[in-house]
C-alpha positions as CSV (number, residue, x, y, z in Angstrom):
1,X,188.5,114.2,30.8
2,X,190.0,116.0,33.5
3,X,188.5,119.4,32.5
4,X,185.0,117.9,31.8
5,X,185.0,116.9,35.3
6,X,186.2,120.3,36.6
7,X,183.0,121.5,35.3
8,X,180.8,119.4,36.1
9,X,182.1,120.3,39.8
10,X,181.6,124.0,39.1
11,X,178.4,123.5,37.7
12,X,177.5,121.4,40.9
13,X,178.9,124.0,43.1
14,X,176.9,126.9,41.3
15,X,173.8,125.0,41.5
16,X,174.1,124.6,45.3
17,X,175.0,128.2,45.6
18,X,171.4,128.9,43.7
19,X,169.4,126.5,45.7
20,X,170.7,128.4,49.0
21,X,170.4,132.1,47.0
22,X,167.0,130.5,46.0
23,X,165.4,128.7,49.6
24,X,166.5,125.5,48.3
25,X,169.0,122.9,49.9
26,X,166.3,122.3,52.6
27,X,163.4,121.4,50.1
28,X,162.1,124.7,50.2
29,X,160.5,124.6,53.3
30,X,161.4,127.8,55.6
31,X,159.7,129.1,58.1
32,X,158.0,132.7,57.9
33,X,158.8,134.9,59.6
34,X,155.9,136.0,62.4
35,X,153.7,139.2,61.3
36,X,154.1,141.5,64.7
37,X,151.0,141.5,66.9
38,X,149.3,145.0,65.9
39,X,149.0,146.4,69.8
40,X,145.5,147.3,71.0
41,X,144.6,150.9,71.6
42,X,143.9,151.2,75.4
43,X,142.2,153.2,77.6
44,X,144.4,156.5,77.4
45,X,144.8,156.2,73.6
46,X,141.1,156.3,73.1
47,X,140.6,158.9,75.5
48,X,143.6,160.6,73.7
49,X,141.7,160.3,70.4
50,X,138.8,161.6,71.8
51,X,140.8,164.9,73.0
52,X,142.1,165.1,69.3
53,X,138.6,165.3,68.0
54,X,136.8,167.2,70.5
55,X,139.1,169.6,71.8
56,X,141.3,171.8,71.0
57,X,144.0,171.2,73.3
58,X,146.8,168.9,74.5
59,X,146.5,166.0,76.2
60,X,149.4,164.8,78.5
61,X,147.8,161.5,79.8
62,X,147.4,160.8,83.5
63,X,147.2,163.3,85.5
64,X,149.6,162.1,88.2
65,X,152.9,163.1,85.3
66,X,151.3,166.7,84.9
67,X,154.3,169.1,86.0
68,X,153.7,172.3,87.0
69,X,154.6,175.4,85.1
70,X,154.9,173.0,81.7
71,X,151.5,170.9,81.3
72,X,148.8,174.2,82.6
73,X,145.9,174.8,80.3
74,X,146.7,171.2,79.1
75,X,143.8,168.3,79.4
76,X,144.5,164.8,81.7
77,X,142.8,162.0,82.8
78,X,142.3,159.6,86.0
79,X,141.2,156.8,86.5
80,X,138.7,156.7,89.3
81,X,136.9,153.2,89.5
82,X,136.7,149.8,87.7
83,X,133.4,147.5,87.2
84,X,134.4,144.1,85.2
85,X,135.3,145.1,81.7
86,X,134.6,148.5,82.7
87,X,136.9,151.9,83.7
88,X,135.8,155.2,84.4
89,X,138.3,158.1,83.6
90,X,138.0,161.8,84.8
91,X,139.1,164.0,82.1
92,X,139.5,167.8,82.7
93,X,142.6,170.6,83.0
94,X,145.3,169.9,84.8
95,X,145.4,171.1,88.4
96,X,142.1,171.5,88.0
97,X,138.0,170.3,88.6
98,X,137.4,167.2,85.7
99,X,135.1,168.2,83.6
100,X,134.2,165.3,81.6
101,X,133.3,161.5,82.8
102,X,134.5,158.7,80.3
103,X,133.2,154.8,80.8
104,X,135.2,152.5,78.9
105,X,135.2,149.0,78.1
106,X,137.9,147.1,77.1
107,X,137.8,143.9,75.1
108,X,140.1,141.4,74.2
109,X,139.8,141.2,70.8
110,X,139.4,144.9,69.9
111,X,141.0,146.8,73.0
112,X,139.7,150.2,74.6
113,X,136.5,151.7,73.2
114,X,134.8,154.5,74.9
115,X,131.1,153.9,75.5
116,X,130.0,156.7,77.4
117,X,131.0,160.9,77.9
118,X,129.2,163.0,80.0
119,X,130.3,166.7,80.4
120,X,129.5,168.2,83.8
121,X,129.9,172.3,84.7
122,X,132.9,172.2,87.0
123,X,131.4,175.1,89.0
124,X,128.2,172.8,90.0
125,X,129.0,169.9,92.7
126,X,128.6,166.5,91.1
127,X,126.0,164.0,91.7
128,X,127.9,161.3,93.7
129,X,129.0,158.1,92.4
130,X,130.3,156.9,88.6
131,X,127.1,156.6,86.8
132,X,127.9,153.4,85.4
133,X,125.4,152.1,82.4
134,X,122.6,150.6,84.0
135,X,120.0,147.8,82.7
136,X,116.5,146.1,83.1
137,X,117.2,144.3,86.4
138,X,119.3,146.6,88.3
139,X,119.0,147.6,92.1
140,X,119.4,151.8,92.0
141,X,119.9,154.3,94.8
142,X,118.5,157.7,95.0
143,X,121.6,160.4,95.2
144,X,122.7,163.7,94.8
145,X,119.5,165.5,96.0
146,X,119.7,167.0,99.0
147,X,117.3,167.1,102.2
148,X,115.3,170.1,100.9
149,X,114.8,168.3,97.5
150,X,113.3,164.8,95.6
151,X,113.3,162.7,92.7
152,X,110.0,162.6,90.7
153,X,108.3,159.2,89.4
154,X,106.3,160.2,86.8
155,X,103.5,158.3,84.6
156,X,105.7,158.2,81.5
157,X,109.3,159.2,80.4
158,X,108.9,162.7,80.0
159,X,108.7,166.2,81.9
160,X,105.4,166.8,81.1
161,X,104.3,163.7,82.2
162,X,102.3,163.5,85.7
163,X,104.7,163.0,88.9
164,X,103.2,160.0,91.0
165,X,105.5,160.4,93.8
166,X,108.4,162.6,94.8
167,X,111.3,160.2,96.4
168,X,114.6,161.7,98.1
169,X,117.7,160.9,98.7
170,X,118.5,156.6,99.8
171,X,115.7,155.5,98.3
172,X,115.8,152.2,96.4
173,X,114.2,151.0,93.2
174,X,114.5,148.1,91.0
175,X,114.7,148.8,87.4
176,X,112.2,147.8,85.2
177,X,112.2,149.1,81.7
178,X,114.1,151.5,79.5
179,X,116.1,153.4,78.7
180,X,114.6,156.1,76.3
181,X,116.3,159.3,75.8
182,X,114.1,162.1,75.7
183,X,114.0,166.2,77.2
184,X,117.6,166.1,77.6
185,X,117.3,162.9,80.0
186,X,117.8,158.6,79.8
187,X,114.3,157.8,81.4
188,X,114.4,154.2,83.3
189,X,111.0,152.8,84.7
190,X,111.7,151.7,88.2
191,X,109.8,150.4,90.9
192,X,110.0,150.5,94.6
193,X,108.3,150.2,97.8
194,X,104.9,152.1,97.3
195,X,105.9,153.6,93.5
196,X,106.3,152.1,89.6
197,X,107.0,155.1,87.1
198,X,109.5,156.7,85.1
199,X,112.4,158.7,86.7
200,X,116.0,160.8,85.2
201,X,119.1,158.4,85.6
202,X,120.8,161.7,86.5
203,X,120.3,160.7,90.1
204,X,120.3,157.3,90.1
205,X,123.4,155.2,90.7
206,X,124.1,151.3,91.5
207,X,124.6,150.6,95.0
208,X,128.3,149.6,94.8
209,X,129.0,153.2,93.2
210,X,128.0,155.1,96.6
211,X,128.8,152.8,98.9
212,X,131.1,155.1,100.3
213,X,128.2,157.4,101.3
214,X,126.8,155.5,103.6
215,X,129.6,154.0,105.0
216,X,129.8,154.4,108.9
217,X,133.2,156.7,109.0
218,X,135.8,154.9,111.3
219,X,136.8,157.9,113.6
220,X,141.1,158.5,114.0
221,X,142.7,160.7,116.1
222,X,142.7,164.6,115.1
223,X,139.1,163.9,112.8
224,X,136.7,166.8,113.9
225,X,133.9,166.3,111.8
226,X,133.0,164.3,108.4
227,X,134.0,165.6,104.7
228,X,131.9,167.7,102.8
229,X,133.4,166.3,100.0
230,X,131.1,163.2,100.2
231,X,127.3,164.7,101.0
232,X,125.2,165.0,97.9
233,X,124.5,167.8,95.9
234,X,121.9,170.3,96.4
235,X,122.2,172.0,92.7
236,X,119.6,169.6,90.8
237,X,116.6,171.4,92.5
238,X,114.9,172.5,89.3
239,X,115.0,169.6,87.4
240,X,114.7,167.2,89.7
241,X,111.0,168.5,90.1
242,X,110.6,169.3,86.7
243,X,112.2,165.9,85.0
């Protein structure tokens, strides 16, 4: 009797053990443990991505770590404006001009995603402002022209079409149709005080991107004159007139 009982306990015991080996004891019911969060690429991974697949050298990230003598000949990014969702990045050599603008959105479900590069010759001064993407609707400002030099509205999105009229610099326009990509340039129909035809975005930028430009400086002691580095550019003389 007494050993029957004995194993009945052992059995009980070895049971229990099982049930616990098993998930058991608690009816089963444990709780999962939590899948990690995969992180969302942001805005330097893409633009690191981008590097990977477009040029043949290393990227070190922002430009503010780049140490001298160790990161030269190396490419870096910095960020230079934000507009909602929106960043723009200059990407170039260290200690160097940048020599490529990236506009990137971020989204919350999907992260970084760049949707925009333009490559610029480091040699030729830049059309002011971050050419942000522009749509149907928009208020645009003439830049990056010059005084001896205009923009030309022409008939239909091309550079053989007919100019209508020749605007400069400060002049604004509402946008009015477009964009279509054609002879190397995005073609917006805009319209303005005396003029309705098709123009180059090249040289046209939202009001909030060069507000800087016309900005009334506030004078401090030991200022002499303005910057140079904010007047407009004078090297878009033959296309200007041609686009």
């Amino acid at each position: 009797m007494q050993g029957t009982r004995a194993l009945t306990i052992t059995m009980a015991v070895a049971l229990s053990l099982l049930a616990v080996a098993c998930g058991g004891g608690d009816g089963g019911d444990r709780t999962p443990e939590a899948t990690p969060t995969p992180e969302l690429p942001g805005a330097m991974d893409v633009i690191a991505q981008w590097v990977a697949e477009n040029r043949n050298v290393d990227f070190i990230g922002d430009c503010a770590d780049a140490e001298q003598g160790i990161d030269v000949g190396k490419l870096c990014a910095t960020r230079v404006g934000t507009r909602g969702t929106l960043e723009a990045y200059h990407i170039g050599p260290t200690f160097s001009e940048y020599t490529t603008v990236a506009i990137i959105e971020t989204r919350g479900e999907d992260g970084a995603e760049i949707v925009r590069i333009n490559n610029r010759n480091p040699n030729e001064e830049a059309v002011p402002g971050i050419n942000w993407p522009l749509q149907v609707g928009d208020r645009v400002v003439v830049v990056g022209l010059g005084e001896n030099d205009c923009l030309n509205v022409r008939e239909q999105p091309s550079t053989d079409a007919a100019s209508l009229i020749c605007i400069g610099d400060g002049s604004e326009a509402i946008i009015q149709e477009g964009p279509v990509e054609t002879d190397a340039f995005t073609w917006w129909r805009i319209a303005g005080e005396g003029f309705d035809g098709w123009s180059a975005a090249t040289w046209l930028r939202l009001p909030e991107a060069i507000a800087a430009l016309f900005a009334t400086p506030t004078p401090s002691a030991g200022d002499g004159d303005d910057s140079d580095s904010d007047q407009p550019q004078n090297n878009a003389t033959a296309p200007a007139n041609g686009e």
